[in-house]
C-alpha positions as CSV (number, residue, x, y, z in Angstrom):
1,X,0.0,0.0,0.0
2,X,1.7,3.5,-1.1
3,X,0.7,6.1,1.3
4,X,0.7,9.6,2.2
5,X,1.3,11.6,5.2
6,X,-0.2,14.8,7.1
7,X,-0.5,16.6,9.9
8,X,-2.7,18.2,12.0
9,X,-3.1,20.3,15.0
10,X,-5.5,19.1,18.0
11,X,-6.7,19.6,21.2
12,X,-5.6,15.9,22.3
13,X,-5.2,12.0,21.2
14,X,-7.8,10.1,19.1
15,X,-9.9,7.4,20.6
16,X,-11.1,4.2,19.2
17,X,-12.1,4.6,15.6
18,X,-15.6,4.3,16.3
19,X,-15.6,7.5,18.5
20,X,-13.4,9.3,15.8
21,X,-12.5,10.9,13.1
22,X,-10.8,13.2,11.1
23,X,-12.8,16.3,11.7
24,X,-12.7,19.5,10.6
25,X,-14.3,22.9,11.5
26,X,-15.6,23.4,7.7
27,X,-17.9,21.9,5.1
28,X,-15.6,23.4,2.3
29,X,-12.0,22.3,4.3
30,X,-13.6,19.1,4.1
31,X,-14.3,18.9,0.8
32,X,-10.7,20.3,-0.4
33,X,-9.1,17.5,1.5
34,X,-11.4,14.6,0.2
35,X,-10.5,16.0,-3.5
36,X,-6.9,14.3,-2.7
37,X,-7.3,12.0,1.1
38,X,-6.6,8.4,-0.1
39,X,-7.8,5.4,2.0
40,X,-4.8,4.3,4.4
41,X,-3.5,7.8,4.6
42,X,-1.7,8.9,8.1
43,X,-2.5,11.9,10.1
44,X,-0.7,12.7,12.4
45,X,-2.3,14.7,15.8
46,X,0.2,17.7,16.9
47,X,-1.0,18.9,20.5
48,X,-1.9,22.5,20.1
49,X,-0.6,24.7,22.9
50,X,-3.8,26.7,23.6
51,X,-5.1,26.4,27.1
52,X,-7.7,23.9,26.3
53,X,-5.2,21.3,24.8
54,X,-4.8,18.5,26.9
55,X,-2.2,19.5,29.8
56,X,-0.4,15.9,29.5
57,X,0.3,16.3,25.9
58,X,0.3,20.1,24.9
59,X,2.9,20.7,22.9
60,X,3.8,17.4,21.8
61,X,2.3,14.8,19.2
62,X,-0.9,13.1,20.6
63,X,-1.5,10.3,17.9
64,X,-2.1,9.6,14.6
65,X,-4.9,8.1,12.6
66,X,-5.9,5.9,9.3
67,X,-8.1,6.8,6.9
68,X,-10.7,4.5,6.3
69,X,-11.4,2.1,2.9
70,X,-13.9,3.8,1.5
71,X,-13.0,7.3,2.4
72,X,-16.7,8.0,4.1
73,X,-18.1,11.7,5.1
74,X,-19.2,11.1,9.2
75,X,-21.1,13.6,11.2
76,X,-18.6,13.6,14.4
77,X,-20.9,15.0,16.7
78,X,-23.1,12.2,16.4
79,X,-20.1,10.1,16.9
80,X,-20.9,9.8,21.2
81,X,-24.7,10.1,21.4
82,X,-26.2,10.1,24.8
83,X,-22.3,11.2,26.1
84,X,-21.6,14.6,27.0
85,X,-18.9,16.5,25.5
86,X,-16.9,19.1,27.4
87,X,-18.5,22.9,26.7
88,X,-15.4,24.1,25.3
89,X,-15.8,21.6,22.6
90,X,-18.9,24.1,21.5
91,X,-18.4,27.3,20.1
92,X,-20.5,31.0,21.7
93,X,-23.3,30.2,19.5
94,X,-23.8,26.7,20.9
95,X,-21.9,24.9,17.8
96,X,-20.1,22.2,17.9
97,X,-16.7,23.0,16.7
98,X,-15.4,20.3,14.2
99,X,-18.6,18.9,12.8
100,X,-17.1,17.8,9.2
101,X,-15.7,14.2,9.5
102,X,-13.7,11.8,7.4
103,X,-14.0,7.8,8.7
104,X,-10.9,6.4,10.2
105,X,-10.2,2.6,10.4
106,X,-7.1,2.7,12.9
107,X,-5.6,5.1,15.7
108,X,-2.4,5.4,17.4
109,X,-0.8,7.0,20.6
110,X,2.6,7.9,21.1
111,X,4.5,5.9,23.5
112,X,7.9,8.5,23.2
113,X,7.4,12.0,24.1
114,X,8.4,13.5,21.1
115,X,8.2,17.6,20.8
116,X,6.0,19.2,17.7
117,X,9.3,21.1,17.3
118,X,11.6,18.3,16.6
119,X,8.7,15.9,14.3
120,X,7.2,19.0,12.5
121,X,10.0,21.7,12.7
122,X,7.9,24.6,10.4
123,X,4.7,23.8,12.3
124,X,4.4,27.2,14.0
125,X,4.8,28.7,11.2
126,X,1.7,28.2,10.0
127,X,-0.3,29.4,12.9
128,X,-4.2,28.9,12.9
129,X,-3.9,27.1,10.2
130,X,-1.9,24.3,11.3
131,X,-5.2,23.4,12.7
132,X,-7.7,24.3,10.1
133,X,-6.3,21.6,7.6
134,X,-4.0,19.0,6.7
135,X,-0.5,19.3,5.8
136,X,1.6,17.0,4.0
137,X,4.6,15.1,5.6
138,X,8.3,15.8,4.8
139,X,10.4,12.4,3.5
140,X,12.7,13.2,6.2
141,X,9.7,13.8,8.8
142,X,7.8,10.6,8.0
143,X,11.5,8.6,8.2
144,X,11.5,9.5,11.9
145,X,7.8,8.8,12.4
146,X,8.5,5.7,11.3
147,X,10.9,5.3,14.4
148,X,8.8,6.3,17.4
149,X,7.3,3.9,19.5
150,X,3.4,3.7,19.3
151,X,0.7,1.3,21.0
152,X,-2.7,1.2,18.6
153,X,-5.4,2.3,20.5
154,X,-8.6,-0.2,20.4
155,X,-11.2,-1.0,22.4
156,X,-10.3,-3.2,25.6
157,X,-7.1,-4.1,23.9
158,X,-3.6,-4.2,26.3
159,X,-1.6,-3.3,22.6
160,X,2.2,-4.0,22.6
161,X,4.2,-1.2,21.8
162,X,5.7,-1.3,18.5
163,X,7.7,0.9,16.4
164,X,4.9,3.0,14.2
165,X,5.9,0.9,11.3
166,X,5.7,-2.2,12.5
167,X,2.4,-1.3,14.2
168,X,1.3,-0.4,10.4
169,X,2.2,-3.0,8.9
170,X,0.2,-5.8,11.0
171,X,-2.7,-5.0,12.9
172,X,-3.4,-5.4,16.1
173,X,-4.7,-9.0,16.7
174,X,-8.3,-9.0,18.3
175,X,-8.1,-12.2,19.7
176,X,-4.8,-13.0,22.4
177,X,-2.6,-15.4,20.7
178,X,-2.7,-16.3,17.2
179,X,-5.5,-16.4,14.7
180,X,-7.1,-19.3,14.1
181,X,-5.8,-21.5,11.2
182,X,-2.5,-20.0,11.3
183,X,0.1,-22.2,11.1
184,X,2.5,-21.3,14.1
185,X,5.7,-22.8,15.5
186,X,6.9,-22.6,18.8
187,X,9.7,-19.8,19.0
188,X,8.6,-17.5,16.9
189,X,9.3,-14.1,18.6
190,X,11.4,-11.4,18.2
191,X,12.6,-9.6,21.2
192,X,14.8,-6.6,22.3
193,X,16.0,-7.2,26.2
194,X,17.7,-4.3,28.0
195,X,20.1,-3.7,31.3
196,X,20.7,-0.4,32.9
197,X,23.6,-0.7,35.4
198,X,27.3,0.5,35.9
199,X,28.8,-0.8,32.9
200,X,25.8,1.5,31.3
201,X,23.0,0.2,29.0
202,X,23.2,-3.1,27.4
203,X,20.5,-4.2,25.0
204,X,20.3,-8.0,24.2
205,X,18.9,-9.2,20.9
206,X,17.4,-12.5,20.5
207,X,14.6,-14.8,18.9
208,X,12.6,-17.7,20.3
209,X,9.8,-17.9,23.6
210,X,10.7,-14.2,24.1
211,X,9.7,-15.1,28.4
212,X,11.6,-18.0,28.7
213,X,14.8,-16.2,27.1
214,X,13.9,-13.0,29.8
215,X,14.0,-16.4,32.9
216,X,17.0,-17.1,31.7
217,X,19.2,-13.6,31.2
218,X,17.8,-13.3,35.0
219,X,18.6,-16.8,36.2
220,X,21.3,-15.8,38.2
221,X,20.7,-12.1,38.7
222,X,19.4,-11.7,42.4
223,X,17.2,-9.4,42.3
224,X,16.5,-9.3,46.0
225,X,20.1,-8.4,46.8
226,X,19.4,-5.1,44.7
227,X,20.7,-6.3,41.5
228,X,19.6,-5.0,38.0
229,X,17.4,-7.4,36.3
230,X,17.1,-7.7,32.6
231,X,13.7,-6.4,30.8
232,X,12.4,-6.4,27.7
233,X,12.0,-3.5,25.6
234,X,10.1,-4.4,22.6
235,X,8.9,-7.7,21.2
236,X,7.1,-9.2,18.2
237,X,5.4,-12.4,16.8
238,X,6.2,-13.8,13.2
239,X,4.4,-16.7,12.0
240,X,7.9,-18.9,11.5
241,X,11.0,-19.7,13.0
242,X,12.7,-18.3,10.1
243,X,11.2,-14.9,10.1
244,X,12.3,-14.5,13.8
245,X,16.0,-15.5,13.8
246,X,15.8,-13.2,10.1
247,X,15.0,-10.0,12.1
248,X,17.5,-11.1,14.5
249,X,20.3,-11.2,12.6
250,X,19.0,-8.0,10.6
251,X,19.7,-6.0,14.0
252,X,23.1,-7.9,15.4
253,X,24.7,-7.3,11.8
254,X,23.4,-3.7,11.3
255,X,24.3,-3.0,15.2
256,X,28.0,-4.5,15.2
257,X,28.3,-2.8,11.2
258,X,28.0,0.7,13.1
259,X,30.4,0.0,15.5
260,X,27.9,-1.0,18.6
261,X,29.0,-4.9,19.0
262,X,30.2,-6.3,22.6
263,X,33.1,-8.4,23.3
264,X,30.9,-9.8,26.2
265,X,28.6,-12.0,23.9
266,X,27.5,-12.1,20.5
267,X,24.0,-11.1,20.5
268,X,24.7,-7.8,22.9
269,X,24.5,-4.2,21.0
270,X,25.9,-1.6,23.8
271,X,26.8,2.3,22.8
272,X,23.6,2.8,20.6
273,X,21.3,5.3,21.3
274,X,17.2,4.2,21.7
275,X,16.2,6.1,18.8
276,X,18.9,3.7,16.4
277,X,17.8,0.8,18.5
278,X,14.3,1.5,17.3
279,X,15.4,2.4,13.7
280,X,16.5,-1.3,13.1
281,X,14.1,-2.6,14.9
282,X,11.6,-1.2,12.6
283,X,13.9,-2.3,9.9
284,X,14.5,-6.0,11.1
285,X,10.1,-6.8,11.1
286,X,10.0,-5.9,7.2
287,X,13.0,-8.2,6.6
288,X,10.9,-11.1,9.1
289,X,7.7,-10.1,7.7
290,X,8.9,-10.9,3.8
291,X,10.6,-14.1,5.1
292,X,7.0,-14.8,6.3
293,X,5.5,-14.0,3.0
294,X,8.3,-15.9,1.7
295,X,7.3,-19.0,3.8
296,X,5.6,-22.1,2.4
297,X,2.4,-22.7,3.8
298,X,0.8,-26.0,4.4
């Protein structure tokens, strides 16, 4: 799927997609934007930093959202009936401010506290109407969206946070565990464990039963004594063995090309910074996810 990229400003984070949308304050904004919005298009929410933006998130981005397949004109008011919105959410005249919506199908919130300043750097620029439309996403912007960490936002769902590209590129799985019919092996994880301690921060890079791996980097770390146990930063599911130990070795080789690689053991990255951590990350589940695709099924 070839996609596009915006922003927007906002007073806060989406919610589930069947509480939101993409709404605007005009009939006529609306229609300029559906003259080019594609299904699967990203907008991305920049936190305004007028009083009533969310205090928790003014000033920094609050989410980002999918369009829906078909693009589909939604009254947003009529999005919560029976639920009371807050009064600032109506203007003098007793109007509700953005009542021109476009359907969305999926939503995100930022894990990472990342500034409007550093994602968007023009932004301000554009005042009021940063807020009034849609604006199209740098290369260089969308290449460190891709980055940040994100958890999809769904309804009674305890998401895993995922870079934002991973998180695109499989949805979040309604049922826990695996779909039915799919044709799963044991060990089929990918998984990212970290230490902090004295000798600084020490990130661990493996594939397999991601907990069993976390029981054993801990097996001998006492923990009661006030040691520092091993955790894990960020994990994902493949459907095959292969696709695992593939994403694997996409991150060891990439870390240890750049000059992060440990004389301690093979598989530790130590030196890199979170945000290049991430980078490959997002890297390594396109290089499992077309060895999955690659994968004969039964």
């Amino acid at each position: 799927m070839t996609r596009n990229y915006y922003w927007t400003k906002t007073w806060g984070a989406p919610d589930v997609p069947k509480y939101s949308a993409l709404a605007l304050s005009y009939e006529k904004t609306r229609e300029r934007v559906l003259e080019y919005i594609q299904p699967g298009d990203i907008v991305v929410y920049l936190t305004s930093d007028g009083k009533e933006a969310d205090p928790m998130l003014r000033g920094r981005l609050a989410g980002a959202v999918e369009i829906a397949e078909p693009v589909t004109i939604v009254d947003v008011e009529n999005l919560r009936l029976g639920q009371d919105r807050p009064p600032e959410h109506y203007r003098a005249d007793g109007r509700f401010r953005w009542p021109y919506g476009i359907a969305i199908s999926r939503c995100w919130s930022f894990i990472e506290q990342e500034q409007n300043d550093t994602l968007i750097p023009n932004h301000a620029a554009l005042g009021m109407q940063g807020a009034a439309t849609i604006h199209k996403m740098e290369s260089a912007e969308v290449g460190r969206l891709m980055t940040l960490e994100v958890r999809e936002v769904v309804e009674g769902g305890n998401v895993v946070r995922l870079p934002f590209s991973g998180s695109l590129q499989r949805p979040w799985r309604q049922k826990a565990g695996w779909r039915d019919g799919a044709n799963v092996q044991p060990g089929t994880q990918l998984y990212i464990a970290y230490i902090s301690d004295a000798y600084g921060l020490t990130f661990k890079i493996g594939s397999g039963k991601t907990e069993e791996r976390l029981q054993e980097l801990n097996k001998y770390r006492r923990g009661s004594n006030g040691e520092v146990l091993w955790s894990i930063k960020s994990k994902y599911d493949f459907d095959t063995v292969d696709a695992a130990r593939a994403a694997e070795d996409y991150i060891l080789k990439g870390g240890k090309k750049a000059g992060y690689g440990s004389q301690d053991h093979s598989e530790f990255l130590v030196g890199i910074s979170i945000r290049e951590m991430n980078a490959l990350y997002s890297e390594a589940i396109k290089v499992g996810l077309a060895k999955d695709t690659d994968s004969p099924s039964d």
